[in-house]
N, C-alpha and C positions, 0 to 999 in steps of 0.2 A: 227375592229382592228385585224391583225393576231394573231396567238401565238405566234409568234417572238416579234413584238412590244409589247407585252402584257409584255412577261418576260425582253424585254428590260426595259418597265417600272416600272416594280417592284423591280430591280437590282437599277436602280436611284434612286426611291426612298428610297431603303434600305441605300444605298452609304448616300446619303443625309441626311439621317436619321443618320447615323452615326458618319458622321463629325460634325452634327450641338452638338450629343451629346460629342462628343470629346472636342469639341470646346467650345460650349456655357455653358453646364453640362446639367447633369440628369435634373435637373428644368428648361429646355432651355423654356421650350412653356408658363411656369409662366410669366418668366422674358420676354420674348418678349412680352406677352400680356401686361404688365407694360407699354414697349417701345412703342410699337405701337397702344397699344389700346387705350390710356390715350385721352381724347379729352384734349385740351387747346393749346395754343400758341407752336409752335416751331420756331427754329432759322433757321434751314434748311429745305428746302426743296428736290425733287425728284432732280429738275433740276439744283440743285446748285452741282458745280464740287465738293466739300466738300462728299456731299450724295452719288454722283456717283462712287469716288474713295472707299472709306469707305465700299461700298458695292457688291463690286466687289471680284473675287475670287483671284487678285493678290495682296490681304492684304495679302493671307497664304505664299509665298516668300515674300513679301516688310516685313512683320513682321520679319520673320527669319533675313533678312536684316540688318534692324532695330535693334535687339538683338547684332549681331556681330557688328555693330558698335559704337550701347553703351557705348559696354565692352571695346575702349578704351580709355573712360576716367578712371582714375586709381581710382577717389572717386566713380563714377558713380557702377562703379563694385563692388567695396569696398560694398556698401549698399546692392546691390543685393544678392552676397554671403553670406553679415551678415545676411538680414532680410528679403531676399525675400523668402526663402523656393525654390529655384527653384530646388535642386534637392530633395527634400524628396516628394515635393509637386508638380510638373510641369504643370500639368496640371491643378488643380486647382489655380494657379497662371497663366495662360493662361485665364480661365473664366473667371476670375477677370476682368484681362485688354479688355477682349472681350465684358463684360458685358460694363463698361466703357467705352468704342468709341462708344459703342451702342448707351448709353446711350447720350451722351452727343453728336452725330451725328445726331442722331432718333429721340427720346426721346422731350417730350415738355419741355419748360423753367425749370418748374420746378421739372422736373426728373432729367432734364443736372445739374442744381445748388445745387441738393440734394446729385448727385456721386460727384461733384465736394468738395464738405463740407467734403465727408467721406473721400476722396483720401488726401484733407488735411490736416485732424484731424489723418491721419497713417503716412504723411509725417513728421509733429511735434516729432515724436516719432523715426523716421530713425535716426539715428547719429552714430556717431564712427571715427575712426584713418582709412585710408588707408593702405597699402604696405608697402608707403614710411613715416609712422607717420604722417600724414598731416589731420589733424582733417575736417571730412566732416559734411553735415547735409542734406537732401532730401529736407528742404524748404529752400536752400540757393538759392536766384534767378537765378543766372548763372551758377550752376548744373543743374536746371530745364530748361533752357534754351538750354543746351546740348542735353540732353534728348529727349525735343522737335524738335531739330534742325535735329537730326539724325533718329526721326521717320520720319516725315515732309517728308525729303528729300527721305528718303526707299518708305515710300508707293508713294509719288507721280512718282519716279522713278520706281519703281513695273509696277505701272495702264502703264504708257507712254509705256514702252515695251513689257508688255503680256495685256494689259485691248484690247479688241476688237476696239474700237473706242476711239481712244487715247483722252486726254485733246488738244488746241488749244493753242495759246500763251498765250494769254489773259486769258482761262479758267485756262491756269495753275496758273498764278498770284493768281486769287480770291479762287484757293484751298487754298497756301498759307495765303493769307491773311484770309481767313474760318479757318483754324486749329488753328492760332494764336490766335483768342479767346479762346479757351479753357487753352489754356498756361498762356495768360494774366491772368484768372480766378482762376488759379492752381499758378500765384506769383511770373512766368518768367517774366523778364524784356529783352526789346529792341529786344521783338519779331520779325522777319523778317515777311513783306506783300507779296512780290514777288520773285518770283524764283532766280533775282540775287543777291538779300538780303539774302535769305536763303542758297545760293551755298557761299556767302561770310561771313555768320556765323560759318557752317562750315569749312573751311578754315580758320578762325579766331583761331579755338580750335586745329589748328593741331600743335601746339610747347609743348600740355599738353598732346596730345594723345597719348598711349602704349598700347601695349600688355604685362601685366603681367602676374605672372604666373595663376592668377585666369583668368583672361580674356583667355589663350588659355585654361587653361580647362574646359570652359563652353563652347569655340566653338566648344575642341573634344566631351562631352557634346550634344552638341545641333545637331551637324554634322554627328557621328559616333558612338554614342549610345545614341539612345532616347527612353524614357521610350515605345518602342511601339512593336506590337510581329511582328515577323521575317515576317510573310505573308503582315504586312503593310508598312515593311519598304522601299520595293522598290516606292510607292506611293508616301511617305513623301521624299526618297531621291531624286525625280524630283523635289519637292517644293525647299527641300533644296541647290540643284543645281544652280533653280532661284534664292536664295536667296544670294550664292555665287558669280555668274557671276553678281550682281546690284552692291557690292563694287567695292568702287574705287581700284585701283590697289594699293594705298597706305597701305589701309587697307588691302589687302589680304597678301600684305608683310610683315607686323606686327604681322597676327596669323597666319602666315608661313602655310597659305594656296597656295598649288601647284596649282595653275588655274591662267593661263597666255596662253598669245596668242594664238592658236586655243584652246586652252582647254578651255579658257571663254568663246568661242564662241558653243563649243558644249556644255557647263554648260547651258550658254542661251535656247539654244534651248531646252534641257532638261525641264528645267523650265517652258517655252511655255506648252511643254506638259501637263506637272503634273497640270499647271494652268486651260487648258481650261479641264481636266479630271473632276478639282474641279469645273468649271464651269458648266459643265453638271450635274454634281450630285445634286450640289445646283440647278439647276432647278427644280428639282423633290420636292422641299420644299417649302409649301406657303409662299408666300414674307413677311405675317409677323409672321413668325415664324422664318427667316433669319438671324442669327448676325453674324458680321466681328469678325474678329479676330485686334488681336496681337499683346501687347508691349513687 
């Protein structure tokens, strides 16, 4: 191996090394050994479009994605402002949810149904008024439903435009119908199985959907200042690009996001980039040391 390949590969692994700590946290190699080292029964496999999407690096745009279309349901954001901590805490509110898909992705039966217990026993406790006084609660099933509906559709949307070897028609179906387990689990009802199920749930929620004034300040928040220092930012603002150009054009007209017609197109491309940058770096990480990211 030259000196060149040499310092190429210690730059990847550093990279690598440093998003899995961003991402996963400081305890990243504990917690994966949980996930992946656990002998017993798991629900997924390598070859299930569920695994493949999950562990791919267009979770880091499908996530950001995912975020901004959340935020507009008006109770949905309600709770995250109240009780998520996302701006004191972001990033350890990142781990969480990254440990979580992990988990309940990776992870054998009974690792998936142990995250799944604690995420519900913090749910019980979400509650509160919205914006507009309209009393919400995080285990109301068709808030969770939401929720699910708008990650669902981010990552799978994600993998389809930046994942190397996209899903199939068929494969994209059984993603669908793969994720809805966990929602099932977690106390959503009328889960969607298939992509035109889940493109018609959403659609379903768009007469309750807004941009309030929380919801655009967590996408200037998440878009235009993130808790990250100025050398990373150009990095993260290719992810976040990707994560711009996956909404629908509805949603970007609601948090008065300027990216329309060739500008989505060059957001896209953008995105590609930052994706397969992340893709390279996490190569340099043993596979099971590897966690996805991001609700």
């Amino acid at each position: 191996m030259s000196a060149v390949d040499r310092l190429g590969r210690a730059a990847q692994r550093r990279l690598g090394a440093a998003l899995r700590a961003r991402v996963a946290g400081a305890d990243a190699a504990d917690r994966a050994a949980v996930i992946w080292g656990a002998d017993g029964e798991r629900r997924f496999g390598p070859g299930d479009p569920v695994w493949r999407v999950h562990a791919d690096a267009a979770m880091f745009p499908g996530g950001i994605a995912a975020l901004l279309l959340q935020s507009l349901h008006p109770s949905a954001m309600a709770g995250v402002a109240g009780h998520s901590g996302y701006r004191g805490d972001p990033w350890g509110r990142l781990q969480r949810t990254s440990h979580f898909i992990a988990a309940t992705t990776f992870g054998t039966v009974a690792t998936a149904d142990a995250a799944v217990e604690r995420v519900r026993a913090i749910h019980e406790r979400v509650r509160g008024r919205d914006e507009d006084g309209v009393p919400y609660r995080a285990s109301d099933p068709q808030l969770l439903l939401w929720v699910h509906a708008a990650e669902a559709w981010s990552f799978l949307a994600a993998f389809q435009r930046f994942a190397a070897d996209p899903l199939g028609a068929e494969e994209a179906d059984t993603y669908v119908a793969q994720a809805a387990v966990v929602a099932r689990s977690l106390g959503a009802v009328d889960v969607p199985t298939d992509v035109a199920g889940l493109a018609a749930t959403v659609e379903r929620y768009r007469p309750v959907l807004r941009a309030t004034p929380a919801a655009r300040d967590a996408a200037r928040f998440l878009l235009l200042d993130p808790p990250l220092p100025w050398t990373s930012r150009p990095g993260y603002g290719l992810l976040a690009s990707g994560g711009v150009a996956l909404l629908p054009g509805w949603a970007r007209r609601e948090l008065r996001l300027p990216v329309t017609g060739p500008a989505a197109g060059v957001a896209g491309v953008l995105g590609l980039v930052g994706t397969r940058a992340v893709r390279w770096a996490m190569a340099g990480v043993p596979p099971e040391r590897r966690v996805s990211v991001p609700r």
